[in-house]
Structures are given as structure tokens and as C-alpha cells.
C-alpha positions as CSV (number, residue, x, y, z in Angstrom):
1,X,22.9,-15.4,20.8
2,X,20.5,-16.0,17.9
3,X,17.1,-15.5,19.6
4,X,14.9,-18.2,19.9
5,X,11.6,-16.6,18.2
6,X,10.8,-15.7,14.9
7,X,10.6,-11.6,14.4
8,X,7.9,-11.1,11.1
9,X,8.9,-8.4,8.7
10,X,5.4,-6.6,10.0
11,X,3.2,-8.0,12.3
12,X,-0.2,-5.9,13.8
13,X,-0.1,-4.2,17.3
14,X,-3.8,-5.5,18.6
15,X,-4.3,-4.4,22.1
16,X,-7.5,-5.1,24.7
17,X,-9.3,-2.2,23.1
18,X,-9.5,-3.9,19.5
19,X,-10.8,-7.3,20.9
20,X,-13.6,-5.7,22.9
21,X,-14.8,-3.9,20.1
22,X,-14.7,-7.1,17.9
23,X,-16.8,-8.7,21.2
24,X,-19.4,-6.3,21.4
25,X,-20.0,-6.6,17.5
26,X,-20.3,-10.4,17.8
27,X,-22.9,-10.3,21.1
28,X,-24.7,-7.6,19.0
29,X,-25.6,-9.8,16.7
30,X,-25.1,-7.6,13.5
31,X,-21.2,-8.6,12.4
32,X,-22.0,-7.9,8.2
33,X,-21.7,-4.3,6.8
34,X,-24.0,-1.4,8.6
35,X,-22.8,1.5,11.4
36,X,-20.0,0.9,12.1
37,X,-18.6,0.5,8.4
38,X,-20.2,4.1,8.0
39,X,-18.3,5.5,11.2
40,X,-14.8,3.9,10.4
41,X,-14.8,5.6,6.6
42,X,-16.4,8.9,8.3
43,X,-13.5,8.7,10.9
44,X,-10.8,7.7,7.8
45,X,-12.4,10.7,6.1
46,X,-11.5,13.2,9.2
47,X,-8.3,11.5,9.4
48,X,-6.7,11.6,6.1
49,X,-8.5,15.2,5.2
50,X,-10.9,13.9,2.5
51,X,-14.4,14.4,1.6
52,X,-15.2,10.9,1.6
53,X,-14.1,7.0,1.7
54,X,-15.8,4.2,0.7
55,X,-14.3,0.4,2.5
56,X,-14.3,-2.6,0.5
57,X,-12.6,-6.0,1.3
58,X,-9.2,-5.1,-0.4
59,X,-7.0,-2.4,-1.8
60,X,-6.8,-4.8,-4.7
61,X,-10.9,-4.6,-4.8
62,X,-10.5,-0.5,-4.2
63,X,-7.9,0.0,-7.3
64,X,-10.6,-2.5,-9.6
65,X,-13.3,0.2,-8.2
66,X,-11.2,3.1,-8.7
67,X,-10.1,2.1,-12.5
68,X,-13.5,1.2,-13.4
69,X,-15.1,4.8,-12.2
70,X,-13.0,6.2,-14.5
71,X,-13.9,4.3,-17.5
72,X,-11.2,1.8,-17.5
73,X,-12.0,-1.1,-20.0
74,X,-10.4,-3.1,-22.6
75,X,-8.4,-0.9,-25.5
76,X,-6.9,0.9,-22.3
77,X,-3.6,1.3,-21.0
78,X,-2.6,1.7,-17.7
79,X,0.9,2.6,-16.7
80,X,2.3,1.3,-13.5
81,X,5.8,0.9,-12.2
82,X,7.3,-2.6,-12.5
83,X,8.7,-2.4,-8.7
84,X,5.3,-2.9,-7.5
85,X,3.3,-5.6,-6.3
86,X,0.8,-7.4,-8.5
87,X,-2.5,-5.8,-7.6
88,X,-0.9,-2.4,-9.1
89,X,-1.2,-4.0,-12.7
90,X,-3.9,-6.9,-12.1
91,X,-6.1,-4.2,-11.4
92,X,-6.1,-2.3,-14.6
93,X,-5.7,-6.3,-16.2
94,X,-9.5,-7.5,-14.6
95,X,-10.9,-4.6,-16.6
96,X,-9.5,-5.7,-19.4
97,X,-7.1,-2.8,-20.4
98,X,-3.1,-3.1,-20.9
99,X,-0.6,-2.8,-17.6
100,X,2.2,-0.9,-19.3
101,X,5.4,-0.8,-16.7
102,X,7.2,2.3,-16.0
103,X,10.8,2.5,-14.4
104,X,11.0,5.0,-10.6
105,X,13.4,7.1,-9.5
106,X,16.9,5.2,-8.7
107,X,16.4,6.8,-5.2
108,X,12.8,7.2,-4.0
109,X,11.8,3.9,-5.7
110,X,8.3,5.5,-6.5
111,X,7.1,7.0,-10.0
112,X,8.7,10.1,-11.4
113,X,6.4,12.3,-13.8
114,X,9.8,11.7,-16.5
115,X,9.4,7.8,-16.2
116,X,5.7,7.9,-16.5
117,X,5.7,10.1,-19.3
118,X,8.2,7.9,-21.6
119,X,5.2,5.3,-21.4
120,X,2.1,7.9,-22.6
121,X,0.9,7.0,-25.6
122,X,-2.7,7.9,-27.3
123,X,-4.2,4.8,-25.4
124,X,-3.4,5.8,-21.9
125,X,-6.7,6.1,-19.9
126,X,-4.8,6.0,-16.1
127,X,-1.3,5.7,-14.0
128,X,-1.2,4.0,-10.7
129,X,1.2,5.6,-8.7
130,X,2.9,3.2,-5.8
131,X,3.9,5.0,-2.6
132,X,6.9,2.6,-2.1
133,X,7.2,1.6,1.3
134,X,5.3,4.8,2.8
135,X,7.3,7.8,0.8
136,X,4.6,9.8,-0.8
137,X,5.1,10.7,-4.4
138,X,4.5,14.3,-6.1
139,X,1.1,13.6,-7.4
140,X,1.3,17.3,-8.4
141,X,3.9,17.1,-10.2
142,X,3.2,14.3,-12.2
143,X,-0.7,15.8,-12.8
144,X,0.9,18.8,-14.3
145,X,3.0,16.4,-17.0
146,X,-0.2,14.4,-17.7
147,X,-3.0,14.9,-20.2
148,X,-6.2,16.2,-19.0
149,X,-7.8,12.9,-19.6
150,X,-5.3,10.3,-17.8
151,X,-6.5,9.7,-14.9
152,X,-4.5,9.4,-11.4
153,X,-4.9,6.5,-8.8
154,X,-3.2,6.0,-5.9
155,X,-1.8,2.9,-4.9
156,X,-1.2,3.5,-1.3
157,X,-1.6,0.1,0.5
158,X,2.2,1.2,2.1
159,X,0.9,5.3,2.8
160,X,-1.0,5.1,5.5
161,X,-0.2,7.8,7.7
162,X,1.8,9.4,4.9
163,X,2.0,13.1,3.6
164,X,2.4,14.5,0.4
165,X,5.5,17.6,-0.4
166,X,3.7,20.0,1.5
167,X,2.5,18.6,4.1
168,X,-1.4,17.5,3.5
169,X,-2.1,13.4,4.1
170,X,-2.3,11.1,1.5
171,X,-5.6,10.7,0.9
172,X,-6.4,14.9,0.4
173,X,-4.9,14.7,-3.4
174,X,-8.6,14.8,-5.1
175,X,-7.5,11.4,-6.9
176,X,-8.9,7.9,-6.1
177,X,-6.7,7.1,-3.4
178,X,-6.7,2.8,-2.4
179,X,-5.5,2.2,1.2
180,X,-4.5,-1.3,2.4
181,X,-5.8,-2.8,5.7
182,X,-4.0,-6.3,5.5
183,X,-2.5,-7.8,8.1
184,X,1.1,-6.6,7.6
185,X,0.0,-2.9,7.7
186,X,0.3,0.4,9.8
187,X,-3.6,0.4,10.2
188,X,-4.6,-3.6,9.9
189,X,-8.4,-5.7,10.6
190,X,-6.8,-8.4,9.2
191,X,-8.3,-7.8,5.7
192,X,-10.2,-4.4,4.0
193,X,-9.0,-1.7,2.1
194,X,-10.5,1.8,1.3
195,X,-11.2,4.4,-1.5
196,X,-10.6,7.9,-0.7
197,X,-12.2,10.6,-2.8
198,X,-12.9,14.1,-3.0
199,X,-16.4,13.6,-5.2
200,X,-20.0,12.9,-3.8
201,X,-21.2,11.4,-7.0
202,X,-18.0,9.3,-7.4
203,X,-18.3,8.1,-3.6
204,X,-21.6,7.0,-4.2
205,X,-21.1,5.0,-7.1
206,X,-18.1,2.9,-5.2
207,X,-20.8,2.1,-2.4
208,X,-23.4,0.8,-4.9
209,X,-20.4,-1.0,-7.3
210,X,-19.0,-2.9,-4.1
211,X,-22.2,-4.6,-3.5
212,X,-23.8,-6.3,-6.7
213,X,-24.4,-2.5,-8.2
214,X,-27.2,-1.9,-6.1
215,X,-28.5,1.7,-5.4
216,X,-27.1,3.8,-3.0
217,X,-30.2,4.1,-0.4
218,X,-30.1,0.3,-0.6
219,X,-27.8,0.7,2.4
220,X,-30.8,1.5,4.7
221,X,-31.6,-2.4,4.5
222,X,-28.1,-3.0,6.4
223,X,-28.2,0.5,8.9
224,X,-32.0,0.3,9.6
225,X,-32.8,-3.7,9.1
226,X,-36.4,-2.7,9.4
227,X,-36.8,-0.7,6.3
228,X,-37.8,-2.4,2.7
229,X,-35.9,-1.4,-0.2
230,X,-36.7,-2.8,-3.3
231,X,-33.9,-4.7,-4.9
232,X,-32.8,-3.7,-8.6
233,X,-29.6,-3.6,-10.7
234,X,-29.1,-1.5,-13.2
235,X,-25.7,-2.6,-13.7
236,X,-22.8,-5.5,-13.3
237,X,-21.9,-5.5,-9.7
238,X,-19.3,-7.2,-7.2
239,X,-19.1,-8.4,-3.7
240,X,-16.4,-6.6,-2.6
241,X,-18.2,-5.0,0.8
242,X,-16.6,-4.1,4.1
243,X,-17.8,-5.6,7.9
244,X,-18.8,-4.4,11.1
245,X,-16.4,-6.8,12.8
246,X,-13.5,-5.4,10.6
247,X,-14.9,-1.5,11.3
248,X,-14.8,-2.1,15.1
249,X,-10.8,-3.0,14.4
250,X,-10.0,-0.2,12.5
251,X,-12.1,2.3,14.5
252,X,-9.5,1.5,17.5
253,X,-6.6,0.6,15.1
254,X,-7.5,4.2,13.6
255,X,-6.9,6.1,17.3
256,X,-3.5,4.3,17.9
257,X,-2.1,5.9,15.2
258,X,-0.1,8.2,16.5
259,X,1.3,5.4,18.9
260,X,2.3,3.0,15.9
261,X,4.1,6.2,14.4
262,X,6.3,6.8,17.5
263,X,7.3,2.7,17.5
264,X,8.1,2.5,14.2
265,X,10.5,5.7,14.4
266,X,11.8,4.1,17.4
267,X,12.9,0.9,15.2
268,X,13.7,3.0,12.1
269,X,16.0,5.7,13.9
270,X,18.1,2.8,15.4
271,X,18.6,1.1,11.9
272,X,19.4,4.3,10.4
273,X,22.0,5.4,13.1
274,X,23.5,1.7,13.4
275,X,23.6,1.9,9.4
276,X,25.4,4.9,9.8
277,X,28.0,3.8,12.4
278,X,29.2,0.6,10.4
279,X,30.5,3.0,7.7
280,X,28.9,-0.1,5.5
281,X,28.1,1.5,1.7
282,X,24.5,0.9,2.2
283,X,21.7,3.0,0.9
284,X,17.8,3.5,2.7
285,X,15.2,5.0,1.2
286,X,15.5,9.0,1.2
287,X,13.2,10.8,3.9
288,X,12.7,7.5,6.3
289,X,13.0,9.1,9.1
290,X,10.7,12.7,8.2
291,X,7.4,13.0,9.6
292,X,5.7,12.5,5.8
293,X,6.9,9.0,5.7
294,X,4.7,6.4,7.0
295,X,8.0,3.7,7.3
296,X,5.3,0.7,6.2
297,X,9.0,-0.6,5.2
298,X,12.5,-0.3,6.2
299,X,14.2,-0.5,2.8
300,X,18.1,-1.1,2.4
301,X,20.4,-1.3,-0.7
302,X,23.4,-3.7,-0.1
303,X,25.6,-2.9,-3.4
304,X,25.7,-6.0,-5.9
305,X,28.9,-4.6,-6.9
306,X,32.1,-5.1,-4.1
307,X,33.1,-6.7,-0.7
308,X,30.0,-7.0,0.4
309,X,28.3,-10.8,0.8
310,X,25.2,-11.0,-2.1
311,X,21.6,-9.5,-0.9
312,X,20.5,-13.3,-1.2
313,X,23.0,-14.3,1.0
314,X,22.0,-11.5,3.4
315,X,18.6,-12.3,3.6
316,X,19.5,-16.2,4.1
317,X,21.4,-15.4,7.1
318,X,18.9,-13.1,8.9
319,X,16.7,-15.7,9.1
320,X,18.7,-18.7,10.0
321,X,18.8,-15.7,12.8
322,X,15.1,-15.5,13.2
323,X,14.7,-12.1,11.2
324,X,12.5,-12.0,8.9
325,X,14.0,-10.2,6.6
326,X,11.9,-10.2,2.8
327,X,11.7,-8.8,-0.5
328,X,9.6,-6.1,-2.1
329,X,9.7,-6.7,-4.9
330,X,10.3,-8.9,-7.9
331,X,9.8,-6.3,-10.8
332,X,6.4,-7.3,-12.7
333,X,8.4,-7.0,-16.2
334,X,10.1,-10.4,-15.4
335,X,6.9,-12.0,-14.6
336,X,4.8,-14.2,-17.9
337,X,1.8,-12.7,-17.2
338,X,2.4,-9.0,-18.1
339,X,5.3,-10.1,-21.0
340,X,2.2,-10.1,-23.5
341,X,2.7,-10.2,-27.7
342,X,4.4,-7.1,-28.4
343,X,5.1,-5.7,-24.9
344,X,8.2,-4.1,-24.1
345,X,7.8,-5.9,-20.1
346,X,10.1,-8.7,-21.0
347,X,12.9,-6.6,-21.6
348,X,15.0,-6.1,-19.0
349,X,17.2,-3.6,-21.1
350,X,14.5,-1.3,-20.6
351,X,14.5,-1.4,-17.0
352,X,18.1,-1.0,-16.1
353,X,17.1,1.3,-12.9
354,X,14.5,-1.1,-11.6
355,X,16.8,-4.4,-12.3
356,X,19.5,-2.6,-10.3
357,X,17.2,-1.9,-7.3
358,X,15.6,-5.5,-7.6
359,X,18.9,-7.1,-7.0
360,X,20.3,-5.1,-4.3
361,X,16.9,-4.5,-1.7
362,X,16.5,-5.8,1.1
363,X,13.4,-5.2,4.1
364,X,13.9,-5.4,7.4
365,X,11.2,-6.2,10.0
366,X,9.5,-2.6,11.0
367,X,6.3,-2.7,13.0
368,X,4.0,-1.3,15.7
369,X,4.5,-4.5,17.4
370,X,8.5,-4.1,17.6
371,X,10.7,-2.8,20.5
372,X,13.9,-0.9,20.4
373,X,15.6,-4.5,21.6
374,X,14.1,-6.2,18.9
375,X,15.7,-3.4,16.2
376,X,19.2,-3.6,17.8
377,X,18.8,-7.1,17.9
378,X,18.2,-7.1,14.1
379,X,20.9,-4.4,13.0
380,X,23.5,-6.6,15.2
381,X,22.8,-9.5,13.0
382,X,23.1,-7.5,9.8
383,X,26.2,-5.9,10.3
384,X,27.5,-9.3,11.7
385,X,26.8,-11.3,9.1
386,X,27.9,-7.8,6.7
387,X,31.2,-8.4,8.6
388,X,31.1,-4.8,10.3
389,X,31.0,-6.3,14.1
């Protein structure tokens, strides 16, 4: 039986604890940026084993931030892989620099130091590096391939939670690492992002840039309302700040951790062991299942090539079956906006890996909010409609 309601492809676990918090921050009266913004990043901090993090309304806003501290700015290049989401190249783009697109490993679907390095040229000032769908990527190795003076970001809006070959969090690299707080992901207040780094300095200058520039001690006028600070800019700031009511979220959201982690095994072990039973030629993303993978996504490969109905088809059927099945993503290098005069984006010869993986992935629904019916509800459908039941 098809089940009456629809399952989201990630929806947030919010639980008692997360309302009350966002209650007593509305009957206190102070619901804009102040303490508990500066305990949620001291708690993220702790978490994720880094010096310091700085929130700010977006991990779009926090990869602007990051580019900019390192002196992004038009003449620039920054390379990015085109299986990304936009934010990954619009970022570098606001700044005024070039997004130049990068393939990723046929497997991992994240950046490879080889794939980056074909796309260095003397104009390179940074690489974002995309943790696809929670699987950390060697930022060592890639460092070691770089120049001294190409700077690394981290695009992990999908990392949360993640670990790096080794074992430390992402987050504990030393780079400008962007987290994602939107509504879809492992940690979520509906909205927000975060910057970890491993400088004081550098910290400090994300605080003042995400609120019109303004000096760092300025933040006593929101943590002790009584004291006046004057008001002057030295430079062009933004209003990209943080809120109390979001902090009190993510403080509780932050706790639950481990909890979310054990669901979303739960969900991934069963797709992994019903994938395996079907004997179906389908691929999933290498490591989904270790304790370094945050599984923001359940990725699958349905083969564009043989017996198998097309991935479109596939994702059609799941949710005339009320799965909501989606897409990540549509490769950037196929997109008008980054095909620019003399770009190599809008050729899809020089992509043949990422065209490959755009036309054969599928995600299915994984969150903190899922049960183990819910995931053997889904995996019945797919191999159903794969014609393996």
C-alpha cells in the first residue's frame, strides 16, 4: 500500500526541549544576537575541536566571509567542483572573482587534490572543497598539492558530524570551515550557518564583518545592553548576524547529536543491506555507513546504461509513492551563469565524470525524524518499481 503521507528527503527532529528554549528566549525579551549566540559557537567550538566559530545567518553568508578574509576579490579564481550546489561558486562570484569548476572523484563525489590541481593556474587565490553528502574529503592531501598561497575553504553545509581520514571532526582542519544550519540538516534552527577557525585575529574579524564591519567590543552593546559603545566603521560591512532564538535551537539541536547519528544509521544500514539483497547493480557512496560519515544524504547510482528503468523515471515513481526522493545536483557547468566568455564550464566534454554521476544519482529520504518503517517502506518501493520484488 502506497502510504498516505508525504516522507521529505530530510526533515528536522525538534523535540519539547528545542521549543522551550525558543519560549524562554521570547518571554525574555532579548530574541536578536547576544548570549546565547556566544554559548552556541563556544559549545560548536568544544564540539567540533576548534579554537573558535563565529554564526552568521547562512553557510552561503559564512563561505562570502570566509573568501573575503582571505583576500578574495575580483581578478581571482576560485576553483570549485561543478557537483555542488550554487552557494559553493556564488560565493567566490559576490566578491567578484572567477568560479572555475573542477571534476571529483567517480566514487567519493567530493574533490580530489588531481582534479583540483588540473584547474590551478597563476590566478588561483582559493578552492572550496564540498563534503558531498557528509563524506569528508582529505583536506591534507589536497594542502600538500597546493601552493602556499591558495587558500582552503570548506564547504561543509552536508559535514556536520563528520571526520576527516584520521579521525579528528570536520571543523579541526585549521581552514575556514562553513557549516549549514538550514532546515534540511543534521543540526537545523531553521536558518544560520557557522565559520570554524583555528585563528583569533581571523575570528574576530568574521564577528565585526557580519554586522556592518563594526568593531569587535561593539558586541558588549548586545551581551551587556547597558554599556555605550561608540559606533564607527572602518570598513564595508554586512548584515549577516546570528539570533538568540536560533542559538537556543541549536544549543539543544547540538546535545541530540549523538541521537540523530544513531537514526540516521538506523535508515542507512537498512538501505544499504536491502540494496545489497536485490543483487540490483547499484552503487552508494563509499564509507556511508563508517562512523566519519555524517549521512546528511543517502546517495545511490542507478546505471544509465542496461535493464534498469531511467533515474528520472525512478524518482517519478517514488513520489507518486509519497517518497521524496530528489536530486543533488545539477552540475553548475550546465548552468548560464558560470558558462562566462571564455570559460571552459559549458563544456560538458570536460566533465565526463561529473555528467556521468549527474545522470545516474538519486537521494533518498535520510533524517533524524525517520524510523526504521519508514526506511523499509522506502527501499520496498525502490526495488519495486526497480522490478527486484
Amino acid at each position: 500500500m502506497v502510504r498516505t503521507d508525504y516522507l521529505p528527503f530530510g526533515k528536522p527532529n525538534f523535540s519539547e526541549a528545542e521549543i522551550e528554549a525558543v519560549t524562554a528566549v521570547m518571554r525574555s525579551g532579548w530574541i536578536g544576537m547576544g548570549a546565547l549566540t556566544q554559548a552556541f559557537e563556544a559549545e560548536l567550538a568544544a564540539y567540533l575541536g576548534a579554537p573558535h566559530v563565529v554564526c552568521v545567518n547562512s553557510c552561503t553568508s559564512a563561505l562570502f566571509l570566509a573568501l573575503k578574509v582571505h583576500g578574495v576579490g575580483p581578478g581571482d579564481e576560485v576553483i570549485c567542483p561543478s557537483l555542488t550546489w550554487l552557494s559553493s561558486a556564488n560565493a567566490g562570484l559576490y566578491l567578484g572573482a572567477t568560479p572555475v569548476l573542477c571534476e571529483v572523484d567517480h566514487e567519493t563525489l567530493c574533490v580530489t587534490p588531481q582534479t583540483v590541481a588540473a584547474k590551478l593556474s597563476p590566478r588561483t587565490k582559493a578552492v572550496v572543497v564540498v563534503h558531498f553528502g557528509g563524506l569528508a574529503a582529505d583536506v591534507a592531501a589536497l594542502r600538500a598539492v597546493l601552493p602556499p598561497h591558495v587558500a582552503i575553504v570548506e564547504d561543509a553545509a552536508h559535514a556536520l558530524g563528520s571526520q576527516y581520514p584520521g579521525g579528528s571532526m570536520v571543523g579541526a582542519s585549521g581552514n575556514l570551515v562553513c557549516f549549514s544550519f538550514y532546515a534540511n540538516k543534521n543540526l537545523s534552527t531553521g536558518e544560520g550557518g557557522a565559520v570554524a577557525c583555528a585563528d583569533a585575529a581571523v575570528a574576530e574579524r568574521l564577528r565585526s564583518l557580519r554586522l556592518h564591519a563594526l568593531p569587535d567590543d561593539a558586541w558588549k552593546r548586545f551581551s551587556h545592553p547597558r554599556v555605550m559603545i561608540k559606533v564607527e566603521a572602518a570598513e564595508l560591512g554586512y548584515k549577516m548576524n546570528y539570533t538568540d532564538l536560533q542559538a537556543a535551537i541549536g544549543r539543544i539541536q547540538l546535545q541530540r547529536q549523538a541521537e540523530f547519528h544513531t537514526t540516521r544509521l538506523a535508515v542507512a544500514e537498512i538501505y544499504c543491506e536491502r540494496i545489497a539483497q536485490s543483487g540490483l547493480p547499484l552503487k552508494t557512496q563509499p564509507g556511508v555507513l563508517d562512523p566519519g560519515h555524517s549521512r546528511h544524504l543517502f546517495l545511490i547510482r542507478i546505471p544509465a546504461a542496461g535493464r534498469l528503468p531511467h533515474r528520472d523515471e525512478v524518482l517519478l515513481a517514488l513520489r507518486d509513492r509519497n517518497v521524496g526522493a530528489t536530486l543533488h545536483y545539477d552540475p553548475l557547468h550546465g548552468m548560464p551563469l558560470y558558462c562566462t566568455e571564455g570559460s571552459d564550464a559549458a563544456d560538458s566534454a570536460g566533465f565526463p565524470i561529473t555528467e556521468e554521476i549527474c545522470h545516474e544519482i538519486l537521494t533518498l529520504p535520510i533524517s533524524a525524524s525517520m524510523d526504521v518503517a519508514d526506511a523499509a517502506y522506502v527501499a520496498d518501493q525502490l526495488l519495486d518499481i526497480l522490478g527486484a520484488r
